[in-house]
Each structure stands twice: as structure tokens, then as C-alpha cells.
Backbone as CSV, one residue per row, in Angstrom:
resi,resn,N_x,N_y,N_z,CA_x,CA_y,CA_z,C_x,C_y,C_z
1,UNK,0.844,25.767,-24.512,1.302,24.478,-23.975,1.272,24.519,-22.457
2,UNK,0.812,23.369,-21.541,0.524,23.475,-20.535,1.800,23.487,-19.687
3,UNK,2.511,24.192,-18.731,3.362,23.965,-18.074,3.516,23.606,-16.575
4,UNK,2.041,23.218,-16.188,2.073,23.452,-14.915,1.794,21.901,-14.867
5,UNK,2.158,20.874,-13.731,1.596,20.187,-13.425,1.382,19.503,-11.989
6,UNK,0.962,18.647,-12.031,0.318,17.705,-10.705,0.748,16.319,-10.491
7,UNK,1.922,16.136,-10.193,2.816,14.995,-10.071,1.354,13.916,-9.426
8,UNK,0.453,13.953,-7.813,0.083,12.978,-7.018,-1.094,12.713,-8.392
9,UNK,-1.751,13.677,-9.468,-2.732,13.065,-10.089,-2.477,12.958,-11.709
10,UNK,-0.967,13.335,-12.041,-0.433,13.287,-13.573,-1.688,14.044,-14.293
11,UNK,-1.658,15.358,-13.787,-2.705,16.344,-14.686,-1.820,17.559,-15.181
12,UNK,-2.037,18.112,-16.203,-1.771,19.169,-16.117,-2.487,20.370,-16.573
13,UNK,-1.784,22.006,-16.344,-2.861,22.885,-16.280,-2.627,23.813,-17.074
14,UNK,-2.878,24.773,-17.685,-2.816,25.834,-18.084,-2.446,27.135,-17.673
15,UNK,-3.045,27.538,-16.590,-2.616,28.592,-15.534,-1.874,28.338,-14.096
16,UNK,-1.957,28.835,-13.422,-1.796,28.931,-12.310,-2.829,29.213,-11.201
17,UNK,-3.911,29.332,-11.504,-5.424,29.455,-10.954,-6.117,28.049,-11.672
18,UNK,-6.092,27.650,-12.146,-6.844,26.007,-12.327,-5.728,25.175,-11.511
19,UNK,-4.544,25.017,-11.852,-3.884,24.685,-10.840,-4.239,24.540,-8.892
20,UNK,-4.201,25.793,-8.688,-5.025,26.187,-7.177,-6.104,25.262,-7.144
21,UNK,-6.953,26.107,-7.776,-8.443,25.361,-7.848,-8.431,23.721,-7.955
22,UNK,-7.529,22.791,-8.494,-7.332,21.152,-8.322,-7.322,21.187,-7.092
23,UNK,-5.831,21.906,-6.388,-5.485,21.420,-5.433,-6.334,21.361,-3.989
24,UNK,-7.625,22.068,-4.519,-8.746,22.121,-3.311,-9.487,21.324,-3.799
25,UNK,-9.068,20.670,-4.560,-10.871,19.508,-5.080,-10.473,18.146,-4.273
26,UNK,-11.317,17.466,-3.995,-11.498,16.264,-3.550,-10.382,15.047,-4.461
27,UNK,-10.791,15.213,-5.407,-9.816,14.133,-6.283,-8.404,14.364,-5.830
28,UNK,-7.692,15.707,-5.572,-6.134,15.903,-5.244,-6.309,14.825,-4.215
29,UNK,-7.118,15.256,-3.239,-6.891,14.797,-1.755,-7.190,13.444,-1.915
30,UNK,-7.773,12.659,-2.324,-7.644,11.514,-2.895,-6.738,10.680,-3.005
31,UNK,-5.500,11.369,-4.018,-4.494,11.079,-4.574,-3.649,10.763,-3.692
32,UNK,-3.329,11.619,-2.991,-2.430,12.201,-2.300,-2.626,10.865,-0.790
33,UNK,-4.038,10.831,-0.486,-4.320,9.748,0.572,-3.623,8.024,0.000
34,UNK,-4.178,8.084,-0.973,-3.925,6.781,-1.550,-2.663,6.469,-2.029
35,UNK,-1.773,7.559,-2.762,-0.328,7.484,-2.570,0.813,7.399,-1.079
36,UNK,-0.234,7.617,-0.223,0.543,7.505,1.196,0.262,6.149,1.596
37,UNK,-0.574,5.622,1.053,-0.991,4.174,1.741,0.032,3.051,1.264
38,UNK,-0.011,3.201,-0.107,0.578,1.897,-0.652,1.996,2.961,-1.448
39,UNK,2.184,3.743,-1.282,3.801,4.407,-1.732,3.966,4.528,-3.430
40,UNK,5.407,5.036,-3.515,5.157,5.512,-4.748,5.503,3.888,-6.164
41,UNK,5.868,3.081,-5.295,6.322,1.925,-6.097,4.762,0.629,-6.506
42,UNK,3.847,1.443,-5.502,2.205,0.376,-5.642,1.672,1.346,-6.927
43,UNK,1.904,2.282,-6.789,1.034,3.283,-7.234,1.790,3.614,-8.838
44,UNK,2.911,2.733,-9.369,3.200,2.962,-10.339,3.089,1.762,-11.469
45,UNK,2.540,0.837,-10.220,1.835,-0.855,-10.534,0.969,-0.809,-11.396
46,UNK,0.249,0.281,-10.244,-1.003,0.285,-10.446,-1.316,0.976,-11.699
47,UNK,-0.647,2.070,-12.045,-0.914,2.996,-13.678,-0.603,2.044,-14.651
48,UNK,0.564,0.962,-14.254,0.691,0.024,-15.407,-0.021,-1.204,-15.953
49,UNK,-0.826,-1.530,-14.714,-1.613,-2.619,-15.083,-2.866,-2.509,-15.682
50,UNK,-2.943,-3.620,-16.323,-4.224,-3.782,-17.825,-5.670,-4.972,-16.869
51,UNK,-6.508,-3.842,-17.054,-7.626,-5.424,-16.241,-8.565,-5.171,-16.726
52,UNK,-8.693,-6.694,-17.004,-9.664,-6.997,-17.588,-10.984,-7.374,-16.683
53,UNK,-12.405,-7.195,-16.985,-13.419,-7.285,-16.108,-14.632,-8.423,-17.153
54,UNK,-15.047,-9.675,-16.467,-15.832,-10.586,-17.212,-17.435,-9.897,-16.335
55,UNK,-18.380,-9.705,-17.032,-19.880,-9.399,-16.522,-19.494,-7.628,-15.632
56,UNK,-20.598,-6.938,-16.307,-20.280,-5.796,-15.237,-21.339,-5.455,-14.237
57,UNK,-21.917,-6.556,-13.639,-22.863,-6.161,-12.812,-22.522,-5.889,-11.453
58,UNK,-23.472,-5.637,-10.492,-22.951,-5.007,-9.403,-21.919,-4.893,-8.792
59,UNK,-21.460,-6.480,-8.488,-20.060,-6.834,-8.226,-18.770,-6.341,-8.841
60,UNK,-18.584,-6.440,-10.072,-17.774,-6.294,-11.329,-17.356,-4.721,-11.303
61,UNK,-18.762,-4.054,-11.205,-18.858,-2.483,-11.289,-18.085,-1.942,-10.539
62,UNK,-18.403,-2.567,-9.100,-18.047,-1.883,-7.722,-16.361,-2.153,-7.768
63,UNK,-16.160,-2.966,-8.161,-14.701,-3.824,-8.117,-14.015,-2.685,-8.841
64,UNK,-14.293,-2.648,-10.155,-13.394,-1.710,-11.455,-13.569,-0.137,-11.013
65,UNK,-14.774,0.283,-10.292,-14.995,1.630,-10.003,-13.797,2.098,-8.679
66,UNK,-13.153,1.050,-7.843,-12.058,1.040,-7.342,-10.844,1.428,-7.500
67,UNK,-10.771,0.441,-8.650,-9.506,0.384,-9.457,-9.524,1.556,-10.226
68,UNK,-10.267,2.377,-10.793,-10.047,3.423,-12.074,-10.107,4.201,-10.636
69,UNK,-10.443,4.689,-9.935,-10.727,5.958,-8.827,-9.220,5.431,-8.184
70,UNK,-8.511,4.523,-7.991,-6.687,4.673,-7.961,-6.072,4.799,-8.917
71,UNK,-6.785,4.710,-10.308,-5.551,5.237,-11.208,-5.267,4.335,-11.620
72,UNK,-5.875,3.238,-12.206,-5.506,1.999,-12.838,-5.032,2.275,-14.294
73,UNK,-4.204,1.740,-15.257,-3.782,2.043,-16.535,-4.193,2.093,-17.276
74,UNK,-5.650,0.604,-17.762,-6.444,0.848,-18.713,-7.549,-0.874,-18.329
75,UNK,-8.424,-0.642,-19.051,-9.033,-1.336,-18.181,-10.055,-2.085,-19.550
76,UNK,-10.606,-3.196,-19.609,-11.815,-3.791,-20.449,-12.864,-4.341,-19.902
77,UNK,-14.307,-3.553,-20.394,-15.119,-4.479,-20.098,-15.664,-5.264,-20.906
78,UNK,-16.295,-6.714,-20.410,-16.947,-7.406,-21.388,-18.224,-8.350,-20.666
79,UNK,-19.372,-7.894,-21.651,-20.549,-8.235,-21.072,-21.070,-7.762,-22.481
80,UNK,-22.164,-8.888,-22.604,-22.995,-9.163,-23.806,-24.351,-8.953,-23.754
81,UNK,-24.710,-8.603,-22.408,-25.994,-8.198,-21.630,-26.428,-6.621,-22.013
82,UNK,-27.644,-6.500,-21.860,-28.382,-5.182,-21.912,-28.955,-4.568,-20.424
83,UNK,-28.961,-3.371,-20.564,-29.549,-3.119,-19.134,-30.479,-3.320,-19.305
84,UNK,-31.551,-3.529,-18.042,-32.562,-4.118,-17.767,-32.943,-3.217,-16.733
85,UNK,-34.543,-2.961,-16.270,-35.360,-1.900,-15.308,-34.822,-2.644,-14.049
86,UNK,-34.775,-3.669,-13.943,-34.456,-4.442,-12.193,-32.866,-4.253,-11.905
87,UNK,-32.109,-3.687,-12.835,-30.270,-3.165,-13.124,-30.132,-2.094,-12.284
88,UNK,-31.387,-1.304,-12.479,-31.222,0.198,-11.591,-30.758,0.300,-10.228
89,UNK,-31.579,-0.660,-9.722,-31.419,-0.580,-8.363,-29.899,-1.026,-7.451
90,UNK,-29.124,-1.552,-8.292,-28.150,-2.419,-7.738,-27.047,-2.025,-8.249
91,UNK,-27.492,-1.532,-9.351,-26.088,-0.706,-9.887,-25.795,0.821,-10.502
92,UNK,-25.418,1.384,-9.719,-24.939,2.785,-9.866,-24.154,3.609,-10.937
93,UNK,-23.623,2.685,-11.713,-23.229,3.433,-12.871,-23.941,3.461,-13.943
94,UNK,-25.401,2.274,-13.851,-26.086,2.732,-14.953,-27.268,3.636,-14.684
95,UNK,-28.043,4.169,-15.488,-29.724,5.080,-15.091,-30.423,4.761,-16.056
96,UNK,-31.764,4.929,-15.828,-32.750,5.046,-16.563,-32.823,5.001,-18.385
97,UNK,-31.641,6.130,-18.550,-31.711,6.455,-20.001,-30.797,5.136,-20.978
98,UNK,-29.998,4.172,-19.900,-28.970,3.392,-20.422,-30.197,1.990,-20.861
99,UNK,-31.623,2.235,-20.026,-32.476,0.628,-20.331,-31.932,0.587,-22.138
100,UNK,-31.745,-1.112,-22.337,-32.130,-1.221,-23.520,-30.657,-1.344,-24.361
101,UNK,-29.840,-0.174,-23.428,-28.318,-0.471,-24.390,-27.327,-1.063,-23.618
102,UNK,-26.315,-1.433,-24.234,-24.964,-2.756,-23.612,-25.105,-1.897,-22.472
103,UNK,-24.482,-2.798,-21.860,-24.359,-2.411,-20.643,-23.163,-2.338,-20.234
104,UNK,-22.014,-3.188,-20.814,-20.828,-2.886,-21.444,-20.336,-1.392,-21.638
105,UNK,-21.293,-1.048,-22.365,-20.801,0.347,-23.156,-21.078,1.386,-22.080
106,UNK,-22.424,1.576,-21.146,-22.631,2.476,-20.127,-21.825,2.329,-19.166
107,UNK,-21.150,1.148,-18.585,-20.391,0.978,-17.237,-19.700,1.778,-18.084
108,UNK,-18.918,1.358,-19.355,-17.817,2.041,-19.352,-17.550,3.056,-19.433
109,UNK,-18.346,4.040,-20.125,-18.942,5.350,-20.020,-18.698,5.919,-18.792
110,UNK,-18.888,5.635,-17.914,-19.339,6.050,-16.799,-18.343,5.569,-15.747
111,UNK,-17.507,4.910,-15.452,-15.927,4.918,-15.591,-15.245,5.757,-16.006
112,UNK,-14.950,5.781,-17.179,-14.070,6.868,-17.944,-14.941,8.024,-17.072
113,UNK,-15.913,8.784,-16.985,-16.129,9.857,-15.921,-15.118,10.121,-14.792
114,UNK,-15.445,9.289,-13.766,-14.876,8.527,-13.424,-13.105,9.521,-12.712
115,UNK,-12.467,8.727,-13.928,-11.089,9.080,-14.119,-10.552,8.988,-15.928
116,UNK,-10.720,10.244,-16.197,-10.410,10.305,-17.787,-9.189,9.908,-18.218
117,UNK,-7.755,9.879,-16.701,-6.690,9.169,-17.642,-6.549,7.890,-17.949
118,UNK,-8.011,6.970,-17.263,-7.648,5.595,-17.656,-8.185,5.355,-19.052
119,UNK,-7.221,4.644,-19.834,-7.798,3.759,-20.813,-8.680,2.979,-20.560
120,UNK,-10.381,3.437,-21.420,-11.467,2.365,-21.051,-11.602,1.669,-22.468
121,UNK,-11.986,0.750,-22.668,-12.613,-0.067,-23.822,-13.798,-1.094,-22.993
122,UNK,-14.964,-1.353,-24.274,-15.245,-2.457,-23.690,-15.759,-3.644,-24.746
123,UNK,-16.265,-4.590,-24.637,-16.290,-5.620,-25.740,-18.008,-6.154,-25.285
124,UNK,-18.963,-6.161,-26.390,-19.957,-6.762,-26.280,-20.229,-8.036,-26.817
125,UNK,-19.804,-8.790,-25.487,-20.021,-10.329,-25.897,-20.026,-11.164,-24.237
126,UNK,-20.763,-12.082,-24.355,-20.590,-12.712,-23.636,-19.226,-13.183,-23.328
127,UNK,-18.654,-13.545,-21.840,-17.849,-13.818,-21.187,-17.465,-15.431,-21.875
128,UNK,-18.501,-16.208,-21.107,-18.342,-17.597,-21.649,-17.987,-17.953,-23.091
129,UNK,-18.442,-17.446,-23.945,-18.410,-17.320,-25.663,-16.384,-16.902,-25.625
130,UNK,-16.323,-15.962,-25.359,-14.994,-15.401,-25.338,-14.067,-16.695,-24.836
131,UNK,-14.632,-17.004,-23.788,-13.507,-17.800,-23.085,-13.106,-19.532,-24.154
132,UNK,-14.363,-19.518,-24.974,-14.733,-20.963,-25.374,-14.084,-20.328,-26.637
133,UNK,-13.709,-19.123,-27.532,-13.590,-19.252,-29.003,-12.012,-18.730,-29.150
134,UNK,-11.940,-18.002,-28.287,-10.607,-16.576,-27.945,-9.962,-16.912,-26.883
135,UNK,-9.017,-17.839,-26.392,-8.871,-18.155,-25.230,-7.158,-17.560,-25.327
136,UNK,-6.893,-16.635,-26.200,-5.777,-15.887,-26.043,-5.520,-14.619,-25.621
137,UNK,-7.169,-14.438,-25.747,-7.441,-13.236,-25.554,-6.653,-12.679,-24.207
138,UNK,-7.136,-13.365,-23.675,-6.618,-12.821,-22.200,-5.248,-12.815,-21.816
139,UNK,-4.175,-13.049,-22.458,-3.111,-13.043,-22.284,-2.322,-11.664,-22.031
140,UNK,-2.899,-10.653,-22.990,-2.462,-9.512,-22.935,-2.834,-8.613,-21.369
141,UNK,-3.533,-9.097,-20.709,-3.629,-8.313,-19.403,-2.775,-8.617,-18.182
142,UNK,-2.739,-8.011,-17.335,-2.233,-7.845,-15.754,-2.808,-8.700,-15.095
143,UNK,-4.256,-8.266,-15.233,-5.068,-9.186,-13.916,-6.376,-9.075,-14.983
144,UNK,-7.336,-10.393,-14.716,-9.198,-10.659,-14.945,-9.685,-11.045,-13.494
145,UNK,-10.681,-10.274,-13.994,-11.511,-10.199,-12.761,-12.447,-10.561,-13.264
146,UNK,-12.818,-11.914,-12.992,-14.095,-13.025,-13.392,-15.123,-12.426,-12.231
147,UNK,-16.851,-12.206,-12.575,-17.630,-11.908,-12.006,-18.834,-12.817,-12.263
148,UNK,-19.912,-13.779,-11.062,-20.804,-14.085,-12.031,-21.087,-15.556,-13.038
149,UNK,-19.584,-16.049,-12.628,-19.306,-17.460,-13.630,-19.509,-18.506,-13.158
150,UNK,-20.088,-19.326,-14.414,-20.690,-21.014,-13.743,-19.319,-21.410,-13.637
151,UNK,-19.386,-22.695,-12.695,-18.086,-23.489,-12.683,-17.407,-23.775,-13.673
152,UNK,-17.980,-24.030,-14.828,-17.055,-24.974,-16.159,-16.655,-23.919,-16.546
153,UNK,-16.683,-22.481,-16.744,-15.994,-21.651,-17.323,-15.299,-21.748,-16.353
154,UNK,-15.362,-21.093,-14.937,-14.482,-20.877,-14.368,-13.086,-21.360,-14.106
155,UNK,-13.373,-23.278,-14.050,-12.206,-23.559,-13.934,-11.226,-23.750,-15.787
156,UNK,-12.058,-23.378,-17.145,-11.388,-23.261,-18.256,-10.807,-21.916,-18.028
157,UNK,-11.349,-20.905,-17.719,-10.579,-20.099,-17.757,-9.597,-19.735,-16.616
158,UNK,-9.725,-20.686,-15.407,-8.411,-20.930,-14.778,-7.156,-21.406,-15.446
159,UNK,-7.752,-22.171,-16.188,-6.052,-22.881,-16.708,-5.611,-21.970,-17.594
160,UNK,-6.511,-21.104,-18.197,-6.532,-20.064,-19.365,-5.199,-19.210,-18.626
161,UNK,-5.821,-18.125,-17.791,-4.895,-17.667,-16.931,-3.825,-18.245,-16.681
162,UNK,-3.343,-19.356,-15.923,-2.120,-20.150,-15.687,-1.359,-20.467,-16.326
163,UNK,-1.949,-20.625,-17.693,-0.787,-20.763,-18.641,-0.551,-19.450,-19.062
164,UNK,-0.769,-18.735,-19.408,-0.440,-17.439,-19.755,0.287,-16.243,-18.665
165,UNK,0.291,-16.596,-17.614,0.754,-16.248,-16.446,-0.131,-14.564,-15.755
166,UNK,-1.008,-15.106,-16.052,-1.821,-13.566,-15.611,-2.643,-14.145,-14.731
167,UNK,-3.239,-13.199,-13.741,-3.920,-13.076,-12.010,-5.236,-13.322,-12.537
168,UNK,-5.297,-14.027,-11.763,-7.298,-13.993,-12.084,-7.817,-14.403,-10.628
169,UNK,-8.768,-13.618,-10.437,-9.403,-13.338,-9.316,-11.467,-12.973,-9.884
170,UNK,-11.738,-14.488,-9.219,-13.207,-14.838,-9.209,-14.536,-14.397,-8.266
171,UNK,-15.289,-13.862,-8.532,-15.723,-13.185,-7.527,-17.302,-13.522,-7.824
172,UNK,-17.993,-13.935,-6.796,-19.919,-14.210,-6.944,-20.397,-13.903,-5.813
173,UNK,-21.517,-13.084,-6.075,-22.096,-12.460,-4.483,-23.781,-12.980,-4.965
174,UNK,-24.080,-13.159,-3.521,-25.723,-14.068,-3.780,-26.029,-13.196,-2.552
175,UNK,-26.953,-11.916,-2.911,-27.637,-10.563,-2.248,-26.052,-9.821,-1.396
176,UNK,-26.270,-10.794,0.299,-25.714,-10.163,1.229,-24.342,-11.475,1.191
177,UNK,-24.557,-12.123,0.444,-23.238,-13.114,1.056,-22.194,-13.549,-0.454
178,UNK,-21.632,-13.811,-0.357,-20.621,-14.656,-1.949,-19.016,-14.778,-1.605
179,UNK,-18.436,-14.899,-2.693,-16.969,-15.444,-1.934,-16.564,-14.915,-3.474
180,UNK,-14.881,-15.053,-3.046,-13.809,-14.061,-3.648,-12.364,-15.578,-3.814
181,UNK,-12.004,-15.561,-4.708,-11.148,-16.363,-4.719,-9.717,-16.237,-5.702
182,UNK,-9.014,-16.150,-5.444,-7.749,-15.923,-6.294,-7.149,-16.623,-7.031
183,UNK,-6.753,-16.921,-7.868,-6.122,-18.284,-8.462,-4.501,-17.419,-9.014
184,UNK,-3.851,-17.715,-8.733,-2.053,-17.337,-9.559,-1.045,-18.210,-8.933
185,UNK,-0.141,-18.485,-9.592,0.478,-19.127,-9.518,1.726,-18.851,-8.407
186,UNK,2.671,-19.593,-7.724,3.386,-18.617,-6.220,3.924,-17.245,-6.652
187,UNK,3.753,-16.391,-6.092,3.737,-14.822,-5.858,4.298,-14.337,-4.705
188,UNK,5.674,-13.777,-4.404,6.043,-13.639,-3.584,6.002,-12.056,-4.100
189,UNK,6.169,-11.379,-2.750,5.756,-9.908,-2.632,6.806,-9.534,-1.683
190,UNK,7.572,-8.470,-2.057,8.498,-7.888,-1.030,8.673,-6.125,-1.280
191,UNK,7.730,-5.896,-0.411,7.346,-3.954,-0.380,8.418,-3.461,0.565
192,UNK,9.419,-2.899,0.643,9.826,-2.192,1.405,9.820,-0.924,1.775
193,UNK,9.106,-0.256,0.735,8.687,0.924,0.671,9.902,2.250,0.972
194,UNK,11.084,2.021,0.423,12.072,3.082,0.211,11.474,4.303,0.897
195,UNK,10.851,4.787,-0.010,10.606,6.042,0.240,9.806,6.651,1.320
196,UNK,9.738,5.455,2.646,8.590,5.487,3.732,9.694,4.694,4.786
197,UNK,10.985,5.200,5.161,11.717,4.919,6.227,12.086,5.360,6.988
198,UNK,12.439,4.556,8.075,13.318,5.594,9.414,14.637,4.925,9.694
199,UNK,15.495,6.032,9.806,16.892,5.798,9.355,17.156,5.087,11.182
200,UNK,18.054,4.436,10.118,18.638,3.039,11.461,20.050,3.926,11.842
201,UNK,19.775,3.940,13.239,20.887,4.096,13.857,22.160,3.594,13.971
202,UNK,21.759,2.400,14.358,22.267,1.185,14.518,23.839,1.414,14.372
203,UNK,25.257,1.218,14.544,26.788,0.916,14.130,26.844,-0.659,14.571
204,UNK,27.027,-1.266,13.290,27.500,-2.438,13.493,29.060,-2.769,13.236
205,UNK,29.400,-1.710,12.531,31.100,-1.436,12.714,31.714,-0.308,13.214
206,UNK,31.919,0.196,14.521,31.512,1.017,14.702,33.650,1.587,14.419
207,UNK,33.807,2.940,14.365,35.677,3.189,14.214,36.115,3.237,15.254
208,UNK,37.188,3.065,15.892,38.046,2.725,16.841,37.746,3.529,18.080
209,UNK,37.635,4.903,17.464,37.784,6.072,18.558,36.171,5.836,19.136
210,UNK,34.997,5.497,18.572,33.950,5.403,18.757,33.506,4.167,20.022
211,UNK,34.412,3.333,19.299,34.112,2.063,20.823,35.213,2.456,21.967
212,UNK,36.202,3.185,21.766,36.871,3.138,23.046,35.854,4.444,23.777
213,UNK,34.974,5.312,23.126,34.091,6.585,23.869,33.419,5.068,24.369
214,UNK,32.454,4.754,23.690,31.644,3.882,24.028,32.061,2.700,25.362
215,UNK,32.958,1.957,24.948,33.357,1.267,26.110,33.882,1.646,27.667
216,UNK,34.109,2.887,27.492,34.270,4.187,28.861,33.033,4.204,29.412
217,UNK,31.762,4.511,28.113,30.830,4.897,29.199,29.760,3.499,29.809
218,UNK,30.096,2.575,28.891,30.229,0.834,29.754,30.621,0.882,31.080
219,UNK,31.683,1.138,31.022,32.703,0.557,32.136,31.737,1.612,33.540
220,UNK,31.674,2.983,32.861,31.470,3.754,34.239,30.080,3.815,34.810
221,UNK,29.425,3.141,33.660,27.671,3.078,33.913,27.575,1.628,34.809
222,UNK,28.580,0.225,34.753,28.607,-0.505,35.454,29.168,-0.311,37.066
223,UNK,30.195,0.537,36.872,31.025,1.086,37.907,29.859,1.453,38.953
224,UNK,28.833,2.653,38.716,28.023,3.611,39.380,26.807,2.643,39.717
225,UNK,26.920,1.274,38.789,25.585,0.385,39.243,25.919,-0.363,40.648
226,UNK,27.725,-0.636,40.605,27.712,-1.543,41.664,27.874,-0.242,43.062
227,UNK,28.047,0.219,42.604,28.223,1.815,43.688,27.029,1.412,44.377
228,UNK,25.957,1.936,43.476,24.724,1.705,44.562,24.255,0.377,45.086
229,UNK,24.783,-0.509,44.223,24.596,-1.859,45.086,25.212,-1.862,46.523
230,UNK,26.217,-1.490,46.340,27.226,-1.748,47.455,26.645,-0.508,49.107
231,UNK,26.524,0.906,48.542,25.998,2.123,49.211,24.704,2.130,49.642
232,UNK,23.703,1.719,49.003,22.202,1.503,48.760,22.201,3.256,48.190
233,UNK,22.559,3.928,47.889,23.011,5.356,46.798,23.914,5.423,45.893
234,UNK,23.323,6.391,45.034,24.367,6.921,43.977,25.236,8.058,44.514
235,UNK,26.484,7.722,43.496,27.449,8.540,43.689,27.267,9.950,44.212
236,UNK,25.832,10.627,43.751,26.469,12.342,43.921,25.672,12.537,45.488
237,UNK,24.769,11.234,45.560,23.894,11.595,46.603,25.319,11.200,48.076
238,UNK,25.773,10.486,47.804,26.751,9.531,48.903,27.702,10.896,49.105
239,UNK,28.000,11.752,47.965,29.253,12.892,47.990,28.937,14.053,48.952
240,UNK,27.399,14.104,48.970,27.114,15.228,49.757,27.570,14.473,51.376
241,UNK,27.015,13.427,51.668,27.439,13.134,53.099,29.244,12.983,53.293
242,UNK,29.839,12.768,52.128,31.330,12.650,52.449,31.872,13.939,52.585
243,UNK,31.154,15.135,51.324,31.836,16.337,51.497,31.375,16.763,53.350
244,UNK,30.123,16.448,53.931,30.176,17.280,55.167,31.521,16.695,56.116
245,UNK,31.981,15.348,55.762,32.687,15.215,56.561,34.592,15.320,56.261
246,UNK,34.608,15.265,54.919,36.056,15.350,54.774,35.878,17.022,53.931
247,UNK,35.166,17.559,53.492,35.102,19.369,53.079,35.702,18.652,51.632
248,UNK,37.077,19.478,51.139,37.316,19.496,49.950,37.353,17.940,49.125
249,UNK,38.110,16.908,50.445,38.467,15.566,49.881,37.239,15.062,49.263
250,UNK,35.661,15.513,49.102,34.866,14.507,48.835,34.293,14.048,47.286
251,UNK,35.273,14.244,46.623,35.371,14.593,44.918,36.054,13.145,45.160
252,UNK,37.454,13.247,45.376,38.220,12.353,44.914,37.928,11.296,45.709
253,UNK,37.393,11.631,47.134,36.913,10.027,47.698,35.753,9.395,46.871
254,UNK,34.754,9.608,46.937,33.582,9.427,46.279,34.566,8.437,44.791
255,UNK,35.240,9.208,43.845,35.438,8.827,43.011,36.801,7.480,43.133
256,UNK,37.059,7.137,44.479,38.152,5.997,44.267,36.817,4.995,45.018
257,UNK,35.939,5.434,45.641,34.661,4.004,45.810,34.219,3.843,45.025
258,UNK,33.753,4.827,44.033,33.415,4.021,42.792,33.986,3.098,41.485
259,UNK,35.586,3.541,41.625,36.191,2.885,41.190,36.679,0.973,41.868
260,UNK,37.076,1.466,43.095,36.907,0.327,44.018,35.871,-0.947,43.674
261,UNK,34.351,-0.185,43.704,33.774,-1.052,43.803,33.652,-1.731,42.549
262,UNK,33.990,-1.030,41.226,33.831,-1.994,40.061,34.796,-2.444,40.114
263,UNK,36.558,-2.433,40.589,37.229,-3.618,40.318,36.757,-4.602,41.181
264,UNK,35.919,-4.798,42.401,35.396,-5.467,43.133,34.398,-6.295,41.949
265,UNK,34.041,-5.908,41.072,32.821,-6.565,39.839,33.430,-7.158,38.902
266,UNK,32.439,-8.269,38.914,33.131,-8.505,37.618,32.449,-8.185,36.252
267,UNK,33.086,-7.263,35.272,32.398,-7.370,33.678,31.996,-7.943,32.844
């Protein structure tokens, strides 16, 4: 039974030398980057949420290959399409050997690589079909990530989303240019990130003995300001010219002008 584990990537190990050996691989450091960014309360979002992905072509791919490389919870694809020889070039999770089969099934494949603790599934069917026969389907997820869609689906499966209260986020790229659009309903967000603070100084009540220290060193920091207003010097510099002339007295003189001059002030 494994006893060792890896809290930043929820792995665990067998020895104590595979252990080591993670902690020098790229994926730790990964973890560990991306848990510092968004803290430990994004990052436990993120293991819980279910997303769903409509078309997995370039866009779609690149999008979900994101999300599973942070550790997303579990994820669906759905696309009714086959790879195709002109697929190669644009998209990276499929190759050569995938021409001919879903394409569905290779993204997902190849995902799960990927990151093996996410839950992958995927569904071979067209998007539009789904949205027009199964329009409950989608209820069970976190977030859809529409890729790829004519308008009339898009805005059915807007309302789809809205009533069901799940995120949907639309996305179409045409080569070098396309647009990204969000649809959910108001979403207020408040990160404070606990575990990423700096402790406040601050006393806004402060105890008795604390403001009378405090209000002393008020009084004597105003005292020593009007000093030099009044001297064009500070106190210790003014003491050396009093000690040459009165010797021992120049302690206690020094210190009744500075007193002087703040009852001369007003607070």
C-alpha cells in the first residue's frame, strides 16, 4: 500500500525514490507554479468542476488541454467528426495513425495522457443533434465550452445553459482572428485568498496603557517639530551649543525649550 504522497499533484508513491524522482519532474513544478497563482481555494474549484467540450478541434483542444494540465475533475468530449489528413496540421493531439477514427475518442485519449487523474469520457455525436434531442444533458456540468457553433444552436443552447444554471462560454476562431464570449447569469466573485496574506498591523482598539505610550510619543514628536521651527535645529544639535556655554545645565535647558515651545503650539 502506497504511503507516500504528493499533496501539490494528489499522487502517490510506493517508495521513497519514485517519490524524489516526481519531485524533479516538470509536472511537480508545474503544480506547485499554478497552485501559487490562483491558491489553494481556485485549485480545489478546479478538481471539482465537470466540463463539458462541444467540437474538439483546434480551438476546443487547446482550451481542454489547459484545463486537464491544471487538474480539472473530469471532463467530456463530444464531436461526431472523424479525423481528417488537413486535422494534422492544426491539431496536436491527433497523428497520422488517428486518420479515419472519432476524433472524439483520440483527443480524448490523448488528454487522459495528458493528466491520468482527470476523468475523461467522450460522446460521438454531433454537438447540434445533442443540443436539439438531449437538451438536459448538459445540466450535469460546471461549465460547456461551445466551439465552432452556428448561431441557432448557439443561442438554443444559451437558454439551455441559463436555465439550468451552468457557465457556458462560446468560442470561434477564423485562422488568426475569432472571439470568445461568455454567457452566465450575475456572478459575483470574492477571492481573498486566506492562505496568501500579510498580517495587518493596524490597532483599531488599541488598551489603555498602549495609547497613553503612544500619545507621549505624539506629544514629543510635535514638541521637537516646533523646536526646530522655532531654532531652525533639532534638539541635540542646539544642546551641543548650550552645553559649551552653560557646561552641565545643557540637558535640562535644551529640554524646558522644547517643552516651552510646544505649549507655545497648538495640538
Amino acid at each position: 500500500m502506497a504511503t507516500l504522497t504528493c499533496n501539490a499533484c494528489n499522487k502517490e508513491f510506493i517508495d521513497d525514490s519514485e517519490q524524489k524522482l516526481h519531485y524533479k519532474s516538470d509536472w511537480h513544478r508545474y503544480n506547485l507554479k499554478r497552485k501559487e497563482i490562483w491558491g489553494e481555494q481556485g485549485q480545489a474549484a478546479l478538481e471539482k468542476a465537470s466540463i463539458c467540450l462541444l467540437n474538439c478541434g483546434p480551438t476546443g483542444s487547446e482550451t481542454l488541454k489547459s484545463l486537464v494540465l491544471g487538474g480539472v475533475g473530469s471532463i467530456t468530449v463530444i464531436d461526431g467528426s472523424k479525423v481528417e489528413l488537413g486535422g494534422l496540421g492544426n491539431n496536436f493531439l491527433v497523428d497520422e495513425s488517428s486518420i479515419g477514427q472519432s476524433k472524439a475518442k483520440c483527443v480524448c485519449a490523448s488528454l487522459q495522457e495528458l493528466n491520468d487523474a482527470v476523468k475523461a469520457k467522450f460522446i460521438e455525436e454531433y454537438p447540434e443533434t445533442l443540443i436539439e434531442t438531449n437538451p438536459s444533458f448538459f445540466s450535469q456540468f460546471t461549465l460547456v465550452i461551445a466551439t465552432q457553433l452556428v448561431e441557432d444552436s448557439m443561442i438554443k443552447l444559451d437558454r439551455i445553459c441559463r436555465e439550468a444554471n451552468v457557465m457556458l462560454i462560446f468560442a470561434r476562431s477564423y485562422g488568426l482572428t475569432g472571439f470568445v464570449r461568455i454567457s452566465l447569469k450575475e456572478h459575483t466573485v470574492i477571492e481573498s485568498k486566506p492562505d496568501h496574506f500579510l498580517d495587518d498591523l493596524r490597532l483599531n482598539n488599541p488598551w489603555p496603557e498602549l495609547r497613553s505610550v503612544a500619545v507621549g510619543f505624539y506629544i514629543l514628536l510635535r514638541a521637537v517639530d516646533r523646536f526646530a521651527a522655532n531654532y531652525n535645529s533639532f534638539p541635540g544639535q542646539f544642546d551641543g551649543f548650550r552645553r559649551k556655554r552653560w557646561g552641565d545645565f545643557w540637558f535640562h535647558s535644551a529640554t524646558f525649550s522644547v517643552v516651552d515651545a510646544f505649549r507655545s503650539s497648538s495640538c
